[in-house]
Structures are given as structure tokens and as C-alpha cells.
C-alpha positions in Angstrom: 2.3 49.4 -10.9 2.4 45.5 -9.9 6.0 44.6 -8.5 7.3 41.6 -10.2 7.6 38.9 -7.5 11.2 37.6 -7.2 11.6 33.8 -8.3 12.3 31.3 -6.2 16.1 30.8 -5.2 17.5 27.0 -5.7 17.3 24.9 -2.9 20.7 24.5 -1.0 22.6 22.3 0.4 23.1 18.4 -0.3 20.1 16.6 -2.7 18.3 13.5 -1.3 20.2 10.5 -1.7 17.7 7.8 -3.5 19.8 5.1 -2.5 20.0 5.8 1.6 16.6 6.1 1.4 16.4 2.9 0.2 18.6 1.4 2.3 17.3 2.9 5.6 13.8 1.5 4.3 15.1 -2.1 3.9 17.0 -1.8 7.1 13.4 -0.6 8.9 12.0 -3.8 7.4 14.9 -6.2 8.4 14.9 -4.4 11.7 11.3 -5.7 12.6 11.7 -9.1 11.3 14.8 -9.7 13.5 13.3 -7.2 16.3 10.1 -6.6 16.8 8.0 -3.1 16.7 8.9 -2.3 20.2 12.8 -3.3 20.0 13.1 -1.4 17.1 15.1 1.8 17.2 16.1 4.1 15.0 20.0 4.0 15.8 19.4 -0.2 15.1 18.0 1.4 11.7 20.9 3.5 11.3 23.6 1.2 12.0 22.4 -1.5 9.7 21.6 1.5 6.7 25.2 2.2 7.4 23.9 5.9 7.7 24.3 8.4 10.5 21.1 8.8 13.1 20.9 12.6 11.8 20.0 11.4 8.7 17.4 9.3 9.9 15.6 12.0 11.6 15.8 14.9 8.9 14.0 12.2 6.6 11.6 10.8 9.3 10.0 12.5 12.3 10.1 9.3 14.2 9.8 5.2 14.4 6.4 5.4 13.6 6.6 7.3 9.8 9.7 5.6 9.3 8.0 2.1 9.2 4.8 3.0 7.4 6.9 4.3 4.5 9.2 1.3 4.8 6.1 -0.9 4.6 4.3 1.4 2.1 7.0 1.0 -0.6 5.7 -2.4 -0.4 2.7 -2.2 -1.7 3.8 0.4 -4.5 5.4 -2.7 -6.4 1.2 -3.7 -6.6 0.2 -3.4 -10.4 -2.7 -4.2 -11.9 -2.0 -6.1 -15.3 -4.1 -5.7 -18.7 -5.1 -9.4 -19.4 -8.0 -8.4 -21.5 -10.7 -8.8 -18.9 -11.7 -7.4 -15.4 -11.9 -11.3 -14.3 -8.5 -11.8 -15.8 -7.3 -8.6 -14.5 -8.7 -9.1 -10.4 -7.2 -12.7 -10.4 -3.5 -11.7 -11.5 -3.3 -8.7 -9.0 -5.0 -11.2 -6.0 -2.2 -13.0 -6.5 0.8 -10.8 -6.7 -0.6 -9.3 -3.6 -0.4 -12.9 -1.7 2.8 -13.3 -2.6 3.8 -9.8 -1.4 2.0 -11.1 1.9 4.4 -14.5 2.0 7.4 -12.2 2.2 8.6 -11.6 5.7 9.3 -8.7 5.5 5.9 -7.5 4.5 3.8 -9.6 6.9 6.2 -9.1 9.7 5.9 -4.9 8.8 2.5 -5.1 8.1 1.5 -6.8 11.3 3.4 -4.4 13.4 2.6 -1.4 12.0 -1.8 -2.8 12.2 -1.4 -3.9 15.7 0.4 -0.9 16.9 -1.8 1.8 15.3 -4.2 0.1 17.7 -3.3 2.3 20.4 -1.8 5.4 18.5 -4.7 7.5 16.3 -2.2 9.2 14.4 -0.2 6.3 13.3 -3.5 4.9 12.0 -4.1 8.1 9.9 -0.6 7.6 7.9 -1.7 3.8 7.4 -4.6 4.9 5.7 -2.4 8.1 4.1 0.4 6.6 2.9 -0.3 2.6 2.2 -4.6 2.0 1.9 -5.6 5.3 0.1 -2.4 4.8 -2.5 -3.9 1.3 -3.6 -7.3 2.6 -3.9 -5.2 3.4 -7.2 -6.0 -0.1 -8.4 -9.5 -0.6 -8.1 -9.8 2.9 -10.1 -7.4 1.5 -12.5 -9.6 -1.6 -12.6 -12.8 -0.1 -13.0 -12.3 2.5 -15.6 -10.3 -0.3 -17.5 -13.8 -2.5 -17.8 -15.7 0.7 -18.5 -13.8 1.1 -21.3 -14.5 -2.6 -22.3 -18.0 -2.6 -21.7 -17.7 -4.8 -19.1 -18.8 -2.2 -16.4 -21.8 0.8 -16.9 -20.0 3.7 -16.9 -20.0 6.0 -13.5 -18.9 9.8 -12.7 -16.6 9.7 -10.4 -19.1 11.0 -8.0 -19.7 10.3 -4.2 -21.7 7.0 -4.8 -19.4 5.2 -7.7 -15.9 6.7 -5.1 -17.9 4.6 -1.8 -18.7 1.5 -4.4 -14.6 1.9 -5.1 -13.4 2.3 -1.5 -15.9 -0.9 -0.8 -14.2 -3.1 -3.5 -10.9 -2.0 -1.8 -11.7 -3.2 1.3 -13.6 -6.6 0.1 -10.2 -7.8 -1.8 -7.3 -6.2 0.9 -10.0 -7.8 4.1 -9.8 -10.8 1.8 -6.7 -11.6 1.0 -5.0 -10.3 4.3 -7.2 -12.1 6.3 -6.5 -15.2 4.8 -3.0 -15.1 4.3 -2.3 -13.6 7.7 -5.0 -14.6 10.4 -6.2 -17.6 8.7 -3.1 -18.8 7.3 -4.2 -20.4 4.4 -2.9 -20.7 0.8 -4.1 -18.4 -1.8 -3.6 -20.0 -5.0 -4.8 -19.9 -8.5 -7.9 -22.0 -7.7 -8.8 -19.6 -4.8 -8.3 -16.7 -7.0 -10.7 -17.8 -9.5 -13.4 -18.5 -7.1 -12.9 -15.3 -5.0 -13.0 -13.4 -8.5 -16.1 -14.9 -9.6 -17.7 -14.1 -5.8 -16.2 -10.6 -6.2 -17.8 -10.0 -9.7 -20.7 -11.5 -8.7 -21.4 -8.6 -6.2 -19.8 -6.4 -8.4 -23.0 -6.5 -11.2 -25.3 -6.2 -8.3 -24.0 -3.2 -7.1 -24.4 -1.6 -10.7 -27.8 -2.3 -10.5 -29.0 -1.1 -6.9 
């Protein structure tokens, strides 16, 4: 006779609070604008949450999670808009993310985070974890969105058509980061357009290799 297994007890003890997490993030963020990466601590972070150190650590292992997730909340606010073409589409979210970029708190994060996964392998792992493989979730968006128009062939979501979406990825966040960031140059509606037309461009030559 099968025993029955027993169900699951309910978790104890206090639930999450949504709103220290939020305010520890926005203290990591304020933290490194005022800071830096290597004067940051996590008792700065705490005192300026307004939240014990404990709490910090039974959320966080340490600096380095804590600031990726403060930066990846960032680029969650990213959405890719329905404007009735792919064109349409690539130009609007091009532009929310350089305006993400022109917020201090993003570039100063973002910079910090890039320049010291440099010498730390794992740190680079959560980068690509918890910020670059979530907004992968756009160009998927994106590209089943034209399929559906016709203004793509349709693809499985096989090994070649997931490396022509990680490539897309990469073209438009190396794009845009690089000039907003090492280049320093404005991205605006004209530069959109013609980076759109360049990316598209590619984009029907791809579908036909």
C-alpha cells in the first residue's frame, strides 16, 4: 500500500516585506552614485534603507547580489510597446532604454557592476542571470510579434532562430550602451530611426542565410 505523503507545512515566521526590498534596492543604487563600487557597504546600505544589517544579509548573500538585483530591477521597467510594426516597435523600446541609461542611477550601477565583474567570474554569471538573459525577453517578444504580422518567416524556437535572438540582443544593448555610455552621444529619435532601419536591414538577411 502507497503511504500518502504528508503536505507541506506553511512557511513560518515573518513574510518578505515588498517595500524594504525596495528600499534597500534604491539605497544600493543611491549608495554607488554617492560612493562608488568599492566604498560601498552593506551597513551604508542599511542605514540609508533604514533597515537592520540582518536583514540585508538574509535577503542578499553579499555586495555583489545585492547590486546586480538593485540594477536588474532596472531594466525590468524595459517594455516593448505594440505600435503596429516591428520598425515602430525596435525604435520606441531603443529609446526608453536610453533614457533608462541617462539616469544616474542606472549608468552609475551599471558601470560598476560591468567593470567589476571584470575581475570576479561569478559576479559576471549573475550579470548575465539576472539582468542580460531577462531582456532577452524582448527580442522574443519582438520577434514572435512580427511573425504574427507577417513581417518576419516564422522560426521554431530551435538552436539556430534562439543564437539569431541572443545576436539581436547583443547588436541593440552593444548599441545603445556603447553610445550612451563610452561614446557619450545622444540617442534620439533621428538616431533611432536610422539604427532601426540598419538593424532591420540585417535582420531580412539573416532570414535568408
Amino acid at each position: 500500500m502507497l503511504s500518502r505523503s504528508r503536505p507541506e507545512s506553511p512557511r513560518t515566521g515573518r513574510p518578505r516585506s515588498v517595500a524594504a526590498d525596495e528600499a534597500i534596492l534604491e539605497a544600493t543604487r543611491a549608495s554607488l552614485v554617492d560612493l562608488g563600487w568599492s566604498k560601498l557597504t552593506m551597513g551604508d546600505v542599511a542605514a540609508r534603507a533604514g533597515v537592520a544589517k540582518t536583514t540585508l544579509y538574509r535577503r542578499w548573500a553579499g555586495k555583489n547580489e545585492l547590486v546586480v538585483d538593485a540594477v536588474a530591477v532596472l531594466f525590468d521597467e524595459l517594455e516593448l510597446p505594440d505600435l503596429g510594426s516591428l520598425a515602430a516597435d525596435v525604435q520606441a523600446v531603443v529609446l526608453q532604454f536610453a533614457a533608462l541609461l541617462e539616469r544616474p542611477e542606472t549608468r552609475t550601477s551599471l558601470m560598476a557592476v560591468v567593470a567589476e565583474s571584470t575581475r570576479d567570474e561569478a559576479l559576471r554569471t549573475r550579470i548575465r542571470d539576472s539582468i542580460v538573459n531577462r531582456q532577452k525577453r524582448l527580442v522574443l517578444q519582438g520577434r514572435r510579434r512580427a511573425q504574427e504580422r507577417g513581417e518576419l518567416p516564422i522560426e521554431q524556437d530551435d538552436g539556430p532562430a534562439n543564437r539569431t535572438a541572443d545576436l539581436i540582443f547583443d547588436v541593440i544593448a552593444g548599441a545603445v550602451v556603447h553610445r550612451a555610455l563610452v561614446s557619450a552621444e545622444p540617442i534620439d529619435a533621428e538616431w533611432a530611426h536610422r539604427f532601426t532601419v540598419l538593424l532591420l536591414g540585417g535582420l531580412g538577411a539573416a532570414a535568408r542565410a
